[in-house]
LUMPA-935358 format. One record per residue: residue in one letter; y, z, x of N, C-alpha, C, CB in turn; residue number from 1. Coordinates in Angstrom, 2 decimals, decimal comma, padded with zeros to 5 digits. Glycine has a CB too. Example, Ala and Ser with C-alpha at 12.3 -4.5 7.8 and 13.67 -1.06 7.14 Angstrom:
BEGIN
[rec "A" [-005,69 007,80 013,19] [-004,50 007,80 012,30] [-003,30 007,80 013,20] [-004,47 009,05 011,31] 1]
[rec "S" [-002,25 007,08 012,85] [-001,06 007,14 013,67] [000,03 007,87 012,90] [-000,60 005,72 014,08] 2]
REM end
This chain:
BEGIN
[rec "X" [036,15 -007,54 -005,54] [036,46 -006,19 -005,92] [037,81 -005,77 -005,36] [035,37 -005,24 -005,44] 1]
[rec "X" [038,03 -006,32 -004,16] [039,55 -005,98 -003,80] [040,83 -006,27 -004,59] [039,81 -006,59 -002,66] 2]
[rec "X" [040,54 -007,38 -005,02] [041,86 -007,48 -006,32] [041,54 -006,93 -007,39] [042,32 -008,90 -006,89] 3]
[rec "X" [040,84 -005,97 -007,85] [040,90 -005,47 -009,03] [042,02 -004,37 -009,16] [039,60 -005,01 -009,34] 4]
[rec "X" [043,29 -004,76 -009,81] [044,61 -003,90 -009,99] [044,97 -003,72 -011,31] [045,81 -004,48 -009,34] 5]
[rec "X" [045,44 -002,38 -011,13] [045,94 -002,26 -012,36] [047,15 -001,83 -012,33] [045,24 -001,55 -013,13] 6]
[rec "X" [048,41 -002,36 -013,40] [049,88 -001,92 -013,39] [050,08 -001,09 -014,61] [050,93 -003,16 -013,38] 7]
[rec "X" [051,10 -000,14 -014,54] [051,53 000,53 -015,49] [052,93 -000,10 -015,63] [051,42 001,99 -015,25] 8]
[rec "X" [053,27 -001,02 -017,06] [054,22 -002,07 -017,22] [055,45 -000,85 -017,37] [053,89 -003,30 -018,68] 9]
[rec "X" [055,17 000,31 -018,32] [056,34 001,25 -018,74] [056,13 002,34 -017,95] [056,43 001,69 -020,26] 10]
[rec "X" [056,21 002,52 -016,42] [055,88 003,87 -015,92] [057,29 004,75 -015,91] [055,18 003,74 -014,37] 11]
[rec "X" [056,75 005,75 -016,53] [057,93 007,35 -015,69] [057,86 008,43 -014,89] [058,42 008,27 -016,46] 12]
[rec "X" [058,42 008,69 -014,82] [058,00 010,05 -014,29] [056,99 010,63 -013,89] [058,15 010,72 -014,87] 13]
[rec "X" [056,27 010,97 -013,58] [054,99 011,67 -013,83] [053,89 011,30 -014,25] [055,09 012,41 -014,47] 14]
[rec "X" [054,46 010,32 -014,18] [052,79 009,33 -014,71] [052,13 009,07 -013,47] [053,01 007,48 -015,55] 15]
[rec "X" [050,73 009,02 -013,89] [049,54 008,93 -012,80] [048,81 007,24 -013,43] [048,15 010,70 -012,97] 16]
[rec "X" [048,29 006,71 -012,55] [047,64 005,67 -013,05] [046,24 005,62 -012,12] [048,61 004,33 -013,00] 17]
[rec "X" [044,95 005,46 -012,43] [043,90 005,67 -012,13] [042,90 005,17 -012,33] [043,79 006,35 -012,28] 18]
[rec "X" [041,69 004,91 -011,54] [040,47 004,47 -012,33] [039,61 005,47 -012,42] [039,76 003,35 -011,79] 19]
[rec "X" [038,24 005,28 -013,32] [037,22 006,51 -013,68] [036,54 005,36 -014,70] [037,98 008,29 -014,51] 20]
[rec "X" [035,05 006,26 -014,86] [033,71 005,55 -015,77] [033,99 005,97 -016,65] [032,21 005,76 -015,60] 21]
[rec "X" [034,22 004,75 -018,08] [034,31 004,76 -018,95] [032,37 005,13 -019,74] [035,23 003,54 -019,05] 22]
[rec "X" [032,08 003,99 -019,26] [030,71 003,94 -019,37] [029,63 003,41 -018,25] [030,59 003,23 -020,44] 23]
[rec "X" [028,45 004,71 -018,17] [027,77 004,83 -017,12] [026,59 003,67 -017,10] [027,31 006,25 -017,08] 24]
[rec "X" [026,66 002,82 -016,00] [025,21 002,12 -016,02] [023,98 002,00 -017,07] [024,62 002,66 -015,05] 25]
[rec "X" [023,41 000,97 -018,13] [022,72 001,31 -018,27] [021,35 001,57 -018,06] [023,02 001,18 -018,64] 26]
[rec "X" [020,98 001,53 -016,60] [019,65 001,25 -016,26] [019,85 002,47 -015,53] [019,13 -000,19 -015,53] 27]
[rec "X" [020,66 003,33 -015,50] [020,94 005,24 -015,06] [021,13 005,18 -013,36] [019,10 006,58 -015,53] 28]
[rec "X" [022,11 003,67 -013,32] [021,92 003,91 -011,51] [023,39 004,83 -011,68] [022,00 002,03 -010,09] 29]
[rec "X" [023,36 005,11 -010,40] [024,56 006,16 -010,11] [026,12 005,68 -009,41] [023,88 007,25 -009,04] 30]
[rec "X" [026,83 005,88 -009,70] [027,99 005,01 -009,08] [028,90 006,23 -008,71] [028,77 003,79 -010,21] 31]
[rec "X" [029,08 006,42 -006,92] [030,19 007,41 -006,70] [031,19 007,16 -005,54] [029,58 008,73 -006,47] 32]
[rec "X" [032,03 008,24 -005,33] [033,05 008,00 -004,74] [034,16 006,38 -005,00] [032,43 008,21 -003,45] 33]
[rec "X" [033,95 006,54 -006,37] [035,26 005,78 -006,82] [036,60 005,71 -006,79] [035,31 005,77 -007,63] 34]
[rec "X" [036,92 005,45 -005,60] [038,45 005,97 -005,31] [039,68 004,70 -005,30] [038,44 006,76 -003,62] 35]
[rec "X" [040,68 005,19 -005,59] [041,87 003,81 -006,06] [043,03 004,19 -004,87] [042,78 003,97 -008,16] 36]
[rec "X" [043,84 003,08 -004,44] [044,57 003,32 -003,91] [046,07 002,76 -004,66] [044,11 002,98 -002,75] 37]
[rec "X" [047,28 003,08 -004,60] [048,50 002,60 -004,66] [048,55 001,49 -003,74] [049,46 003,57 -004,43] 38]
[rec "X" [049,24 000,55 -004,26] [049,75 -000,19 -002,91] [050,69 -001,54 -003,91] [048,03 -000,91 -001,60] 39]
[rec "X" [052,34 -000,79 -003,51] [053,14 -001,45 -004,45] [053,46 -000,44 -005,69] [052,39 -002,78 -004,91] 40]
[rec "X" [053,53 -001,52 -006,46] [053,53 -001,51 -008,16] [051,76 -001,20 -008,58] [054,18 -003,41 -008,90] 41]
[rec "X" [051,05 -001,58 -007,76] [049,99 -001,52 -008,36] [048,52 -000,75 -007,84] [049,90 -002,74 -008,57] 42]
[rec "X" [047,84 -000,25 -008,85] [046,82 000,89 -008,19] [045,47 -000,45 -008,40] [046,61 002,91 -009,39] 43]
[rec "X" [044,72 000,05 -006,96] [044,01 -000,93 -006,78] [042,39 -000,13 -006,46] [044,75 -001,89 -005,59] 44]
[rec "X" [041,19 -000,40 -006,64] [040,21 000,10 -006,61] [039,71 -000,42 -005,09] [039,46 -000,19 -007,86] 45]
[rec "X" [039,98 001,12 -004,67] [039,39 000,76 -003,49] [038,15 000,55 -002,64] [039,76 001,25 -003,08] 46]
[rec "X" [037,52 001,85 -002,75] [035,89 001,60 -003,06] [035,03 002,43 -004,39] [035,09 002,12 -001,60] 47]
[rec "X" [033,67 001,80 -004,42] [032,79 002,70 -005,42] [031,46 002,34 -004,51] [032,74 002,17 -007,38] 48]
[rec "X" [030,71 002,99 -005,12] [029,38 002,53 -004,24] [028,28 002,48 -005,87] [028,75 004,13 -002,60] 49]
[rec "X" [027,45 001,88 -005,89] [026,60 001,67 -006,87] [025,13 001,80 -006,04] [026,93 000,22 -007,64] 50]
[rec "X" [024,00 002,75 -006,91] [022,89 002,81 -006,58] [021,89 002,49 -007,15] [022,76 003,58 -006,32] 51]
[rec "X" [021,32 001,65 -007,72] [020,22 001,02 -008,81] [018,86 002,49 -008,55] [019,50 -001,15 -008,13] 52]
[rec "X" [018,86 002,74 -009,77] [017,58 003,35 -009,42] [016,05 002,70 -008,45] [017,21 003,64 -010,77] 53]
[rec "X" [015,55 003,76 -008,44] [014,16 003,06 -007,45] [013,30 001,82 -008,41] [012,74 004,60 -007,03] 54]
[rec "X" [013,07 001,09 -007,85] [012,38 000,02 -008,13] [012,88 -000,54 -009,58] [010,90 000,38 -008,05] 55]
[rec "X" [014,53 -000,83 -009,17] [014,91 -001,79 -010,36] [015,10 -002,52 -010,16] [015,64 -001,76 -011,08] 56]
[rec "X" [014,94 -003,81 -011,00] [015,82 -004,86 -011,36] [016,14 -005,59 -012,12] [015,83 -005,38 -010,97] 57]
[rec "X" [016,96 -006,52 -012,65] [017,47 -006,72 -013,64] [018,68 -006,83 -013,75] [017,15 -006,10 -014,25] 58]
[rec "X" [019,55 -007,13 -015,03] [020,79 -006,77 -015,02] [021,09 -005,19 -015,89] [021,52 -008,04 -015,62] 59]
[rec "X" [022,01 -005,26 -014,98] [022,46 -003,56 -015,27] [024,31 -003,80 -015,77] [022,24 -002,27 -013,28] 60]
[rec "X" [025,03 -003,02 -016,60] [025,69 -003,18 -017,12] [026,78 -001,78 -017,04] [025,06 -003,66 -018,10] 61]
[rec "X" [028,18 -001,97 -016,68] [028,59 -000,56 -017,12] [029,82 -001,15 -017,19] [028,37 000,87 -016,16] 62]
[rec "X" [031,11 000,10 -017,73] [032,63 000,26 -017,46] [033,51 000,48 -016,62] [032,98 000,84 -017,88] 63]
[rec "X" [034,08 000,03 -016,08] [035,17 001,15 -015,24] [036,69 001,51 -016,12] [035,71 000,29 -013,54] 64]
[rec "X" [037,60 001,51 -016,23] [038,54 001,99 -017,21] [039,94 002,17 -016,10] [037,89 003,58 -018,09] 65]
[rec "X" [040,99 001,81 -016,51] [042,47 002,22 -015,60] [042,99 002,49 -016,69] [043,45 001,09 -014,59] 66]
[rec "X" [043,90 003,85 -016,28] [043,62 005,20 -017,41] [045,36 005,39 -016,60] [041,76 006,88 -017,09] 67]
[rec "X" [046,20 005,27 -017,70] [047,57 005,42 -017,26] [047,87 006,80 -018,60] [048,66 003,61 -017,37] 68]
[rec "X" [046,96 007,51 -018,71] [047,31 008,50 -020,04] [047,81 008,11 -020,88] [048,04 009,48 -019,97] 69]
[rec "X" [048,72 007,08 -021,57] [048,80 006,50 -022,88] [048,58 005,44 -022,99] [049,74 006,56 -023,44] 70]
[rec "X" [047,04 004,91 -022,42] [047,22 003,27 -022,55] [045,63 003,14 -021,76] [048,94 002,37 -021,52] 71]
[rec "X" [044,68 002,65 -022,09] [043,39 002,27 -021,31] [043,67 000,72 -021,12] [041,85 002,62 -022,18] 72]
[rec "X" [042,66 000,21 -020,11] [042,14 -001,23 -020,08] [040,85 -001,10 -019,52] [043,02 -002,28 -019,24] 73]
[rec "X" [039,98 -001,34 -020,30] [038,76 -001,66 -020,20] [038,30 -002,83 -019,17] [038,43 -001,93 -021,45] 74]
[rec "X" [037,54 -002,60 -017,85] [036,93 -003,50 -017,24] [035,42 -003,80 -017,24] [037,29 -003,32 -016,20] 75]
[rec "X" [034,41 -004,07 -017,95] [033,28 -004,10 -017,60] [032,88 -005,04 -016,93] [032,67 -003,96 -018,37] 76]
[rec "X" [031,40 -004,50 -016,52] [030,85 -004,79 -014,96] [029,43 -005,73 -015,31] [030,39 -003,04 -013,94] 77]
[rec "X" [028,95 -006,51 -014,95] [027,19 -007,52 -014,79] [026,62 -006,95 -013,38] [027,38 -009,79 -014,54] 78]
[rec "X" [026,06 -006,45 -013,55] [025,21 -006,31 -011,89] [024,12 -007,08 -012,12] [024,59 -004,65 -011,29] 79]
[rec "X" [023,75 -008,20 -010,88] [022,42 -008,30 -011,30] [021,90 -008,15 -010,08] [021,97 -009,51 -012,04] 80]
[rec "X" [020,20 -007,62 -009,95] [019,64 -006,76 -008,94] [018,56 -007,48 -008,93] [019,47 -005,25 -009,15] 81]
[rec "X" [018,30 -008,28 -007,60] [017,44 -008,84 -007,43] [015,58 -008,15 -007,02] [018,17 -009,55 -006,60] 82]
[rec "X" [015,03 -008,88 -007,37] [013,67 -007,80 -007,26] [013,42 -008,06 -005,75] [012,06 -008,22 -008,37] 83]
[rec "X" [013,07 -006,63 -005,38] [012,17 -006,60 -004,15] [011,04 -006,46 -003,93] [012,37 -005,96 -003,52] 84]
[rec "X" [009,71 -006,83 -003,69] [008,95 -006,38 -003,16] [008,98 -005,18 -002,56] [008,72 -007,03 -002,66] 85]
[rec "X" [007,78 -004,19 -003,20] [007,09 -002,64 -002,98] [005,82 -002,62 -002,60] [007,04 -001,76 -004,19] 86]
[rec "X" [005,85 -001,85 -001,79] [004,26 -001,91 -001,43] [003,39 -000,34 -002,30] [004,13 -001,80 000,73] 87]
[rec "X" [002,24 -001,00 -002,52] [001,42 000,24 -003,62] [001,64 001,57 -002,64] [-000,73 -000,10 -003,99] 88]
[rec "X" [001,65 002,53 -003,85] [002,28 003,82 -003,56] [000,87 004,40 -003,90] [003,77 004,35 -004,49] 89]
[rec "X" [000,38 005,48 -002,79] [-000,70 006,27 -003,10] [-000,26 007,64 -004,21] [-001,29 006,76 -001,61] 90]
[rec "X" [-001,27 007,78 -004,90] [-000,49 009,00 -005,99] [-001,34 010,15 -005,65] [-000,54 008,68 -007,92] 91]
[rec "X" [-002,58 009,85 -005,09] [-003,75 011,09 -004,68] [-003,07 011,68 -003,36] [-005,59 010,42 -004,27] 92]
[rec "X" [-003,36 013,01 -003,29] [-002,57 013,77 -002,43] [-003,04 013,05 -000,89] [-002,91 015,53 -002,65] 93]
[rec "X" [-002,14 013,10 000,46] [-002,67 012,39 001,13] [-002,20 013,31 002,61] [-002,25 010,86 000,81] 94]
[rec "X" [-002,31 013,53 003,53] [-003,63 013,50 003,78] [-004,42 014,36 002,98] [-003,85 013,75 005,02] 95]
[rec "X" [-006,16 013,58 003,05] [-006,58 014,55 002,31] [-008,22 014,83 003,42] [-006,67 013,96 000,42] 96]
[rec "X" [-008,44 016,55 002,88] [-009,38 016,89 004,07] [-010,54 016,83 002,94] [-009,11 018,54 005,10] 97]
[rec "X" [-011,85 016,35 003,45] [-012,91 016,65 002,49] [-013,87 017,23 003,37] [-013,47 015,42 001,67] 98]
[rec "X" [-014,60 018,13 002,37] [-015,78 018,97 003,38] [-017,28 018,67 002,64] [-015,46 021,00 003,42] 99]
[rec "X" [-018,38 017,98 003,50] [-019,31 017,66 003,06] [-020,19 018,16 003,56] [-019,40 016,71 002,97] 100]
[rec "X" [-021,86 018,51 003,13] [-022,65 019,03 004,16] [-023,15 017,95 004,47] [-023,57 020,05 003,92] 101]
[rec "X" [-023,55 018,01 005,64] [-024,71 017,38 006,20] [-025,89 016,55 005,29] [-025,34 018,47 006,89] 102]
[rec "X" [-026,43 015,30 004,73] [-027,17 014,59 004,29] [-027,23 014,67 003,10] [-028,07 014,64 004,74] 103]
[rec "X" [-025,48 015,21 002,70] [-025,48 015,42 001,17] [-024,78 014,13 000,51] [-024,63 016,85 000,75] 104]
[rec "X" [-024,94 013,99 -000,93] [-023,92 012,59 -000,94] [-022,60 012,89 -001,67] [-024,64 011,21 -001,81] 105]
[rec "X" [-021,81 012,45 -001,77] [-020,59 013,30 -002,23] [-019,54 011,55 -002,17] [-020,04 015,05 -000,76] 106]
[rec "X" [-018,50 011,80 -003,40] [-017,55 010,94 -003,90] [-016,24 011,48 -003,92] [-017,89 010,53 -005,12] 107]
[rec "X" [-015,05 010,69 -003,87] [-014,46 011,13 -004,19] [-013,19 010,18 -005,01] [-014,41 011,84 -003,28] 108]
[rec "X" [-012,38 010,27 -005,16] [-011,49 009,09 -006,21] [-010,23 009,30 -006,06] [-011,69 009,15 -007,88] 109]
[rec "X" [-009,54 008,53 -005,66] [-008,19 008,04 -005,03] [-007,48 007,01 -005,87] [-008,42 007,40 -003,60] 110]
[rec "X" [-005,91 007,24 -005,87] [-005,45 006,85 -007,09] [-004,22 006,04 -006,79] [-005,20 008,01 -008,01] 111]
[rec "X" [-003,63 004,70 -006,56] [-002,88 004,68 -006,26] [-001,62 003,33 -007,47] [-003,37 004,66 -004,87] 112]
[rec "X" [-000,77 002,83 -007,83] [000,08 002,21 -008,49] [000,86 001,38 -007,51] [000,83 003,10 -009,26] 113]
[rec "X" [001,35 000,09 -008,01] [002,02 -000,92 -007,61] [003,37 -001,16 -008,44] [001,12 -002,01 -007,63] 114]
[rec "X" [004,39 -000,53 -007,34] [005,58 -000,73 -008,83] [005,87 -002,02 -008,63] [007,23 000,26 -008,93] 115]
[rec "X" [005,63 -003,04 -008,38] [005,91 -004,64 -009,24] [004,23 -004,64 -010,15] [006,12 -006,53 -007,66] 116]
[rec "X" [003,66 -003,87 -010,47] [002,66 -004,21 -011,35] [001,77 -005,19 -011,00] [003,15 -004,54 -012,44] 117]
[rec "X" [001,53 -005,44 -009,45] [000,42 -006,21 -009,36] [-000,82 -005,74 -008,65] [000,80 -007,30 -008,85] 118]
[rec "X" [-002,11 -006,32 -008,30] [-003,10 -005,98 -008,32] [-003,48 -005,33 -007,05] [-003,72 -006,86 -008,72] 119]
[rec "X" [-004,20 -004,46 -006,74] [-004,31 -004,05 -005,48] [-005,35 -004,26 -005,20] [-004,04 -002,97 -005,19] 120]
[rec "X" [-005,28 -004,32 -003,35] [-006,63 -004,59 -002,85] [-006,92 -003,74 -001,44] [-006,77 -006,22 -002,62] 121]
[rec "X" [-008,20 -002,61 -001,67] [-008,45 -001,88 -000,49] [-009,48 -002,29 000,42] [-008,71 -000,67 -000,80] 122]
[rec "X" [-009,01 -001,39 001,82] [-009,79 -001,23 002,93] [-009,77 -000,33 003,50] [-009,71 -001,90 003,66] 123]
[rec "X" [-011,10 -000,12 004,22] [-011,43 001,19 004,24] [-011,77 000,83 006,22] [-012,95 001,75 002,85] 124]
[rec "X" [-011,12 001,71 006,72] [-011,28 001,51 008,80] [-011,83 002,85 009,01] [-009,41 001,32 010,07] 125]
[rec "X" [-012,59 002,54 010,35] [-013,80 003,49 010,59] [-013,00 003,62 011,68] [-015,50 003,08 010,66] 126]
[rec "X" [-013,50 004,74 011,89] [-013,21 005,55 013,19] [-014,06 004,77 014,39] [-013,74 007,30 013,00] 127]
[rec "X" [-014,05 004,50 015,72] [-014,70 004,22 016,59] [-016,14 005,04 016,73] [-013,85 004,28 017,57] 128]
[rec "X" [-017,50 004,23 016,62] [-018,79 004,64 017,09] [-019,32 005,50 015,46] [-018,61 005,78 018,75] 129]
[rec "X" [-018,53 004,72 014,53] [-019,05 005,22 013,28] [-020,34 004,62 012,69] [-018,04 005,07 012,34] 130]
[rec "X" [-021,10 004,85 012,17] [-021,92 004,54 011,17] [-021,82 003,57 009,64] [-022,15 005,68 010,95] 131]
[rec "X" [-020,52 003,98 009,70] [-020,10 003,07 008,16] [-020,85 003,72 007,27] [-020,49 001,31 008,01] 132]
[rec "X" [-021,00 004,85 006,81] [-021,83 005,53 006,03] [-020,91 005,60 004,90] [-022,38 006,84 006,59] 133]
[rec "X" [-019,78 005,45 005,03] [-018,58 005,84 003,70] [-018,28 004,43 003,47] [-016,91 006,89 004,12] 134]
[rec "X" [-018,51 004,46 001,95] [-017,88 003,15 001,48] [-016,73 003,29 000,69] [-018,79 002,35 000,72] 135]
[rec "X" [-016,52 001,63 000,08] [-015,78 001,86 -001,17] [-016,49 001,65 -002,32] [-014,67 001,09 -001,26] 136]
[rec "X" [-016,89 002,44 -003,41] [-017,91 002,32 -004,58] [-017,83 001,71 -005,61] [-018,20 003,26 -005,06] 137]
[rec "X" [-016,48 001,95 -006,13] [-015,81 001,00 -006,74] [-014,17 000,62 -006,74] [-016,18 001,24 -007,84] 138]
[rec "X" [-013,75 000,45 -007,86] [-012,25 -000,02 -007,65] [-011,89 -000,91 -008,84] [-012,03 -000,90 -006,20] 139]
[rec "X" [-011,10 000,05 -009,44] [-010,81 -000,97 -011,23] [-009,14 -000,77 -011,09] [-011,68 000,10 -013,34] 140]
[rec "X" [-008,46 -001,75 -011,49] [-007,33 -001,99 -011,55] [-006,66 -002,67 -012,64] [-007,18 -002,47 -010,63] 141]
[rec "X" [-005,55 -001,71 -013,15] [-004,98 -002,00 -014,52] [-003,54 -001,98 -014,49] [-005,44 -001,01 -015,55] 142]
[rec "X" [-002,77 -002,33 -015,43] [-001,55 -002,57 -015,92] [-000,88 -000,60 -015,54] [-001,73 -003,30 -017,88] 143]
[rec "X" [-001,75 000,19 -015,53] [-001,15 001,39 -014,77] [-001,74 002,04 -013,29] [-001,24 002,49 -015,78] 144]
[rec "X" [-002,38 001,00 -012,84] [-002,34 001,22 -011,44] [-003,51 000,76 -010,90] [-002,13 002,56 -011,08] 145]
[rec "X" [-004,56 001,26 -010,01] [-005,76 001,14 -009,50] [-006,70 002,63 -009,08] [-005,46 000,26 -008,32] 146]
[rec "X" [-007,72 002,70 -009,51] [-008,68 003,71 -008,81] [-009,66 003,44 -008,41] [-009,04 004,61 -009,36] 147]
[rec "X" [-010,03 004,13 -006,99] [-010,90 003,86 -006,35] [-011,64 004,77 -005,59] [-010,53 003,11 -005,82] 148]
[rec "X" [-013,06 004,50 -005,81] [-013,81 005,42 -005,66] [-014,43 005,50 -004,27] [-014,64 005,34 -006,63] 149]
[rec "X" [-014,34 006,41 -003,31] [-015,06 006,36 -001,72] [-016,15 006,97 -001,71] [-014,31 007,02 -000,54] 150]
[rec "X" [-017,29 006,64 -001,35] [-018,30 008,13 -000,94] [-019,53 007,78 000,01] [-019,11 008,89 -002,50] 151]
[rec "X" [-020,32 008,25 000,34] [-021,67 007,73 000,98] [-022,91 009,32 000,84] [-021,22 007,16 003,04] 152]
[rec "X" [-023,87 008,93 001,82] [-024,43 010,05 001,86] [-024,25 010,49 003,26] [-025,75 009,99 001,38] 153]
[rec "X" [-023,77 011,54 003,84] [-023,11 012,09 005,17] [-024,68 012,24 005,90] [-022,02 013,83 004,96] 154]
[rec "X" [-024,50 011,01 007,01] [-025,52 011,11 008,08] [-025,91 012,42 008,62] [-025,09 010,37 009,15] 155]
[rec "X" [-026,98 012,98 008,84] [-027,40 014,32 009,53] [-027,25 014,23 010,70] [-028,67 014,79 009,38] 156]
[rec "X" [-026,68 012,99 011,60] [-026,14 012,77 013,17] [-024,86 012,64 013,12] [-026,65 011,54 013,97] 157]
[rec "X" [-023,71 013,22 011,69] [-022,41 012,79 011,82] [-021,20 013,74 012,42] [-022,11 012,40 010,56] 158]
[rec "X" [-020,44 013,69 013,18] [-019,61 015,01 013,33] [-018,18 014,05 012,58] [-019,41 015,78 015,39] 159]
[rec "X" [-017,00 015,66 012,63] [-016,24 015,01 011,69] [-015,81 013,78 012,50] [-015,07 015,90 011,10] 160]
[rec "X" [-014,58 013,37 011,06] [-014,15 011,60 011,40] [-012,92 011,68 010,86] [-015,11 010,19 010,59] 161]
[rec "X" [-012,03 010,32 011,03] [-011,04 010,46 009,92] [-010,89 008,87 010,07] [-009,53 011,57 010,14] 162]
[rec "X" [-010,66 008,85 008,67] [-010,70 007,20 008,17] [-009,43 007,28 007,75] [-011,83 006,60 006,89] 163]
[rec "X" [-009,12 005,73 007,38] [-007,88 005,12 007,24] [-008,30 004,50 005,80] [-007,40 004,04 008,55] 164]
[rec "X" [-007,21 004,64 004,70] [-007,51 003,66 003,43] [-006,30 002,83 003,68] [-007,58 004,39 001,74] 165]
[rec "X" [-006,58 001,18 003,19] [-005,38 000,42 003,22] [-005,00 000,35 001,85] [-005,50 -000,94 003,84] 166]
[rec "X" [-004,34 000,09 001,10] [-003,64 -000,37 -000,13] [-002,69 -001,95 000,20] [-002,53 001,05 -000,61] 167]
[rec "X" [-003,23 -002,87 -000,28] [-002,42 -004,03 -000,15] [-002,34 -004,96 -001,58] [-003,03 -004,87 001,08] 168]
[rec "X" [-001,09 -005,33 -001,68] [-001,09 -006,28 -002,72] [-000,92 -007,41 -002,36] [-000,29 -006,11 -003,60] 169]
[rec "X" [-000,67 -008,49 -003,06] [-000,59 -009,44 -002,96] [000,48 -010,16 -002,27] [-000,79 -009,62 -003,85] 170]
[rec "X" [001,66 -009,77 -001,96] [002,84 -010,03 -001,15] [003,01 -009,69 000,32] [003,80 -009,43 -001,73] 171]
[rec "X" [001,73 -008,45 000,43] [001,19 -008,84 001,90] [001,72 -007,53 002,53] [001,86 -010,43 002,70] 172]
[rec "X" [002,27 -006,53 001,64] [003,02 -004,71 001,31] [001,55 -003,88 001,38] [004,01 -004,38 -000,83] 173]
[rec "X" [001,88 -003,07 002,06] [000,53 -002,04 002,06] [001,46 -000,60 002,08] [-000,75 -002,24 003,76] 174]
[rec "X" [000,31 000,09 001,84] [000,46 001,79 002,36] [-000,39 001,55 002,63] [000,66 003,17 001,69] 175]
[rec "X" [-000,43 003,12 003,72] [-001,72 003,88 004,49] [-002,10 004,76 003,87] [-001,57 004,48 005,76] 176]
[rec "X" [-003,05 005,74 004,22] [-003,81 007,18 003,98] [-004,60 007,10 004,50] [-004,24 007,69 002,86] 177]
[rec "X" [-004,70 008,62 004,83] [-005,71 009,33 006,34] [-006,50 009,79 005,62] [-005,14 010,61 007,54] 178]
[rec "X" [-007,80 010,06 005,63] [-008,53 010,94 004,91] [-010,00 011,70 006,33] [-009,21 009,80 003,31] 179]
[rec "X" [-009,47 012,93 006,39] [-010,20 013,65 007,33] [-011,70 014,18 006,48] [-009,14 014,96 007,92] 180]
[rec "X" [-013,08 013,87 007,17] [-014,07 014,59 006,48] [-014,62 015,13 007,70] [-015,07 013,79 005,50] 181]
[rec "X" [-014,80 016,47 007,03] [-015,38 017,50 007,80] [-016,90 017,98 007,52] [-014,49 018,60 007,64] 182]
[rec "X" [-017,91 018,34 008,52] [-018,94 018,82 008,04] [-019,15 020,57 008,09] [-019,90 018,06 008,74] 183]
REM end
């Protein structure tokens, strides 16, 4: 990127020579503080910064342009953006407080997505001197995410608790979530 220069062969007077986006990314990442410097005969791009949107990758494609007011030259750009590993993103509000009575049974359903699109797998951690009365009930997982269902019937010896849900995929990426139940 440091030798990228551009000359103005017929300059006069008042001429400015410059770079600027011809055409913007097309995968909508953001590219700023594009600034050029002189140095010589020739204006040289000094820095830009490029931001791939969240969880892209691929190749991404754009312009930059050296813009002498009667005269363009077109430079376009290949980015290619290697994939990273994400860990599943909870989408159900989190923390979340639930209020149960006493020896009642009660569910509830938690929602979470994997932006590399792969499969998730939960766990559910007990608080110390628990009962294990709360499970996981079920858990179906699709091409738009995973849901999963927690519930039990609330022991009549239980005071509150707060559990931990894991979210893990397959690359070994988790999230957390707290989930406080109250009686």
């Amino acid at each position: 990127m440091l030798d990228l220069r551009a000359y103005n062969p017929d300059e006069q007077p008042g001429d400015s020579l410059g770079w600027r986006i011809l055409v913007e990314p097309s995968s909508g990442a953001t590219i700023s503080n594009l600034e050029s410097m002189k140095n010589g005969e020739f204006t040289m791009i000094s820095t830009f910064n490029y931001f791939p949107p969240l969880h892209f990758n691929g190749i991404d494609r754009f312009v930059l342009v050296a813009d002498e007011g009667d005269r363009l030259t077109q430079v376009p750009f290949e980015v290619h953006v290697k994939s990273v590993q994400d860990a599943p993103i909870f989408t159900s509000n989190s923390p979340l407080e639930i209020t149960a009575a006493l020896g009642s049974y009660f569910e509830e359903e938690i929602n979470a997505y994997d932006p590399d699109k792969q499969l998730i797998n939960f766990k559910l951690l007990y608080p110390p001197r628990d009962s294990k009365w709360l499970q996981i009930k079920s858990h179906t997982n699709d091409s738009n995410g995973s849901i999963i269902t927690i519930g039990g019937v609330v022991p009549w010896e239980s005071s509150s608790g707060s559990y931990t849900l894991i979210a893990s995929d397959p690359s070994g990426r988790f999230s957390l979530t707290k989930y406080s139940i109250g009686y």
